[in-house]
N, C-alpha and C positions, 0 to 999 in steps of 0.2 A: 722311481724310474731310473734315473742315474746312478743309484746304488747295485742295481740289478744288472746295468749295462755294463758299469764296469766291472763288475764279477765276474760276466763271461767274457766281456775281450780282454780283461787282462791277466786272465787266471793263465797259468802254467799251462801249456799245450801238451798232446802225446806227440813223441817225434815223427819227423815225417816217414822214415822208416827204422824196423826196430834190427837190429847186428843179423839177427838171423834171415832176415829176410834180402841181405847185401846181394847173396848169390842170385835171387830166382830173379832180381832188381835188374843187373848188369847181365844176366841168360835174355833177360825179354827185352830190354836194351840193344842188344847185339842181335836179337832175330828180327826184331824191329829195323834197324839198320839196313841189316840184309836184304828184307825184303823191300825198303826204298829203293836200296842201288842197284836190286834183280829189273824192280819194274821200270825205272830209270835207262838201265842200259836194255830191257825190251823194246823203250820207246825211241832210242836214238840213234 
């Protein structure tokens, strides 16, 4: 049991994102954004 657990938590992980994915990352970051401080400044 313990040989098995440690296998998968301490095995090498895939990262959490891969170079080519940087752009579409920081595009839905920033419309994310956008749309807090549209609905933000709707409400205030």
């Amino acid at each position: 049991m313990w040989r098995r657990l440690r296998r998968r938590t301490m095995a090498p992980s895939r990262p959490a994102i891969y170079p080519e994915q940087l752009g579409l990352v920081l595009i839905s970051l920033a419309v994310i954004a956008f749309g807090a401080y549209a609905l933000i400044r709707a409400f205030v």
